[in-house]
C-alpha positions in Angstrom: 62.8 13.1 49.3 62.9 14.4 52.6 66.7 14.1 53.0 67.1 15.9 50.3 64.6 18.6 51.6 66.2 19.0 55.0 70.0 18.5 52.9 68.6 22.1 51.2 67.6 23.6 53.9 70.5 23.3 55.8 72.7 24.4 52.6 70.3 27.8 52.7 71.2 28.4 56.3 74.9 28.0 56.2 75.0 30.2 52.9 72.7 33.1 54.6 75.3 32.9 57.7 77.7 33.4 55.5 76.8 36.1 53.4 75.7 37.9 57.0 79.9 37.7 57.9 81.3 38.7 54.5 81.0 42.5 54.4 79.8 44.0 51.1 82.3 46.5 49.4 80.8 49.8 50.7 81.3 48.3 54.3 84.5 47.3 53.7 85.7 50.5 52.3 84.4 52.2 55.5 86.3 49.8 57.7 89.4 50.6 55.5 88.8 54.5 55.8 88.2 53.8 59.8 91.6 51.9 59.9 93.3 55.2 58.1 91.5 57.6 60.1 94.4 58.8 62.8 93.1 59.3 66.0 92.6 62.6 67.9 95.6 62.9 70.8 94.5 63.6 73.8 97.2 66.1 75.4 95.5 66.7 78.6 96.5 70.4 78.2 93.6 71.1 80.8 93.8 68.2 83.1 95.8 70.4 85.6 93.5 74.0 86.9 95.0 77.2 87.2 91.8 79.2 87.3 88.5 77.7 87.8 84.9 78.7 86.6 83.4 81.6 87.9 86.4 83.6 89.2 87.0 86.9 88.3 90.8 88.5 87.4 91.1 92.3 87.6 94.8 93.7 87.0 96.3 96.7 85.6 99.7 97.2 83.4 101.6 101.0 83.9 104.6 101.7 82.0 106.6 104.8 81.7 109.7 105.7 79.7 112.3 108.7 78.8 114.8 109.4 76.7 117.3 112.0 77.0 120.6 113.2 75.0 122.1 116.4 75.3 125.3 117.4 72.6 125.0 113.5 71.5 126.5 113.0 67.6 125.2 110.0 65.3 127.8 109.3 63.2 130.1 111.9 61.3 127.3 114.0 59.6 124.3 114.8 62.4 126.0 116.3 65.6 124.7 118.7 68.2 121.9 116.8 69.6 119.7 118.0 72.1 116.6 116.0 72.4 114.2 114.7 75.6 111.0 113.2 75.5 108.9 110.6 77.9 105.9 108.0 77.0 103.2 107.1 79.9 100.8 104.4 79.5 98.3 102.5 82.2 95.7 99.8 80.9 93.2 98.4 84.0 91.9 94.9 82.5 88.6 92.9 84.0 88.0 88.8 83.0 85.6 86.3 83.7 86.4 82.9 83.9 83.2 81.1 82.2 84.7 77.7 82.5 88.1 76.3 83.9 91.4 78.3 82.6 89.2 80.2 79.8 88.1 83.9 80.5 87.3 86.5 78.4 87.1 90.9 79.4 87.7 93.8 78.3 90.1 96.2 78.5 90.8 99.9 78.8 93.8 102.1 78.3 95.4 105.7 77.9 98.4 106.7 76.4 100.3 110.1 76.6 103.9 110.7 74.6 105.9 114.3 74.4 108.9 115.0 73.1 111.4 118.1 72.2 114.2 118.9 69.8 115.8 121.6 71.4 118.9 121.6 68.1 120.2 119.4 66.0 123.0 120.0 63.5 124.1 118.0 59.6 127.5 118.5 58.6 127.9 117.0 55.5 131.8 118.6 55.9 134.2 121.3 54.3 134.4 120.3 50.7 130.3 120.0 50.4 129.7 123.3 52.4 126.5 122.3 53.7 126.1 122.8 57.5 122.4 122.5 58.6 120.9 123.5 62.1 117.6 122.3 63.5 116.0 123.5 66.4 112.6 124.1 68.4 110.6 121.4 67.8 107.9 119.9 70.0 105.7 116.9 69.4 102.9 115.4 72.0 100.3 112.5 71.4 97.2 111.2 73.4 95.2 108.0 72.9 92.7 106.5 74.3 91.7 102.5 73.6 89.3 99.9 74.8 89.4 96.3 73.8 88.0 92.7 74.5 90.2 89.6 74.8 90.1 86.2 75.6 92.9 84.5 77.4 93.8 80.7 77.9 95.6 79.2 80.6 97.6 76.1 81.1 99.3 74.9 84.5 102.6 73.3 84.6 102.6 71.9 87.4 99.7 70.2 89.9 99.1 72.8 92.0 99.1 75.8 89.7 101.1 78.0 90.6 103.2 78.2 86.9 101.1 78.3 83.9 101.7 79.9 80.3 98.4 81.5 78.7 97.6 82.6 75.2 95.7 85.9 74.5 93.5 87.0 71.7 92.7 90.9 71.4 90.3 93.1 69.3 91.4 96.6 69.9 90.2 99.9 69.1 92.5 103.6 69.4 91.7 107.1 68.8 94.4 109.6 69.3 95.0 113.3 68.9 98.7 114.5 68.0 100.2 118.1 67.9 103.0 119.1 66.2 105.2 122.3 66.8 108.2 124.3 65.0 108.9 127.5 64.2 108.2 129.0 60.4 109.2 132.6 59.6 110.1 133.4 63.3 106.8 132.6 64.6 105.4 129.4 66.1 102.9 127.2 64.3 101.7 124.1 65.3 99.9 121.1 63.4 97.4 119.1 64.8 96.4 115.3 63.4 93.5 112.7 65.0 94.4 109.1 64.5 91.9 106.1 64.4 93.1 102.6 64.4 91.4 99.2 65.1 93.7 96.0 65.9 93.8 92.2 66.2 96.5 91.1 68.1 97.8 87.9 69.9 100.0 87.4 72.4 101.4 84.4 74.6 102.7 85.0 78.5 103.9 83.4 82.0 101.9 84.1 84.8 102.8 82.5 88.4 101.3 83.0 91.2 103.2 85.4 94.3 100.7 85.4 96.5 97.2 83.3 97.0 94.9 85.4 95.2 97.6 87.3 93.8 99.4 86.5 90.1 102.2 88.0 87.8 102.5 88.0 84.1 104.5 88.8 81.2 103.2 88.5 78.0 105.4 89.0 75.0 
């Protein structure tokens, strides 16, 4: 009797180490959904710095433009054109970086645009008899903006002195624009105001010409 006590013991203890090793069906579908699960790559896309935390950027971007044509023809209808006209722009920019190769700042800019159609002729030729002249006509535009962005740098190389950098903007522009001709021999003039508010992105190069000094063109 007692060999057959301790006999059923022992069967109880190898059955209840048993059941503790065979997984039940919810664990095993979890270990099947683990084994599915593909893992996050780690790209190191910030191992190497370019800019660390806690350092400022200030920079500026100026552009300035004409256009000029004088007795130009387009084509064989519109001949006889005398046109000019320039665009001005200058944006100054302040970032922080609040940790390494992430900043964010704002930005501020002004924008001034004229232009003047001195003539212009449309010939639409002899057997139409429709010969058109244009002339005295003046068009200038101011805008002013401010924005906030946050830019994101990555170093190719160890030391960073190459790295590309991505750039999201919220923008806002207001912007006054006059237009004037001549009506009935006198000259008249229309005036508009512009609003606009804009989400842009925008990847770029920047490398580093001097120490404390770096160039960049975004596109």
């Amino acid at each position: 009797m007692k060999r057959l006590f301790t006999t059923l013991l022992l069967l109880c203890a190898v059955s209840t180490v048993v059941a503790q090793q065979i997984p039940t069906a919810t664990e095993s579908s979890k270990l099947s959904s683990a084994k599915r699960r593909t893992p996050r790559i780690d790209r190191q896309i910030s191992s190497n710095k370019f800019v660390f935390k806690g350092e400022s950027m200030l920079g500026i971007t100026v552009s300035y433009g004409t256009l000029e044509s004088e007795d130009s023809d387009l084509g064989l209808i519109i001949d006889n054109i005398n046109l000019r006209g320039s665009m001005f722009t200058i944006k100054p920019h302040y970032g922080y970086f609040y940790r390494d190769n992430q900043a964010v700042g704002v930005r501020l800019g002004y924008t001034y645009a004229d232009g003047a159609l001195d003539k212009i002729g449309l010939n639409l030729g002899e057997a139409n008899d429709v010969n058109i002249s244009l002339g005295d006509l003046g068009y200038s535009n101011r805008a002013y903006s401010a924005a906030i962005y946050h830019r994101s740098y990555m170093a190719l190389d160890k030391k960073g002195r190459f790295g590309l950098f991505a750039e999201w903007e919220l923008s806002g522009q207001m912007g006054r624009s006059e237009f004037n001709y001549q009506a009935d021999g006198a000259a008249k003039s229309t005036i508009s105001e512009n609003y606009r508010i804009r989400l842009g992105f925008a990847p770029g190069l920047s490398v580093y010409i001097f120490p404390n000094v770096c160039a960049g063109v975004s596109f």
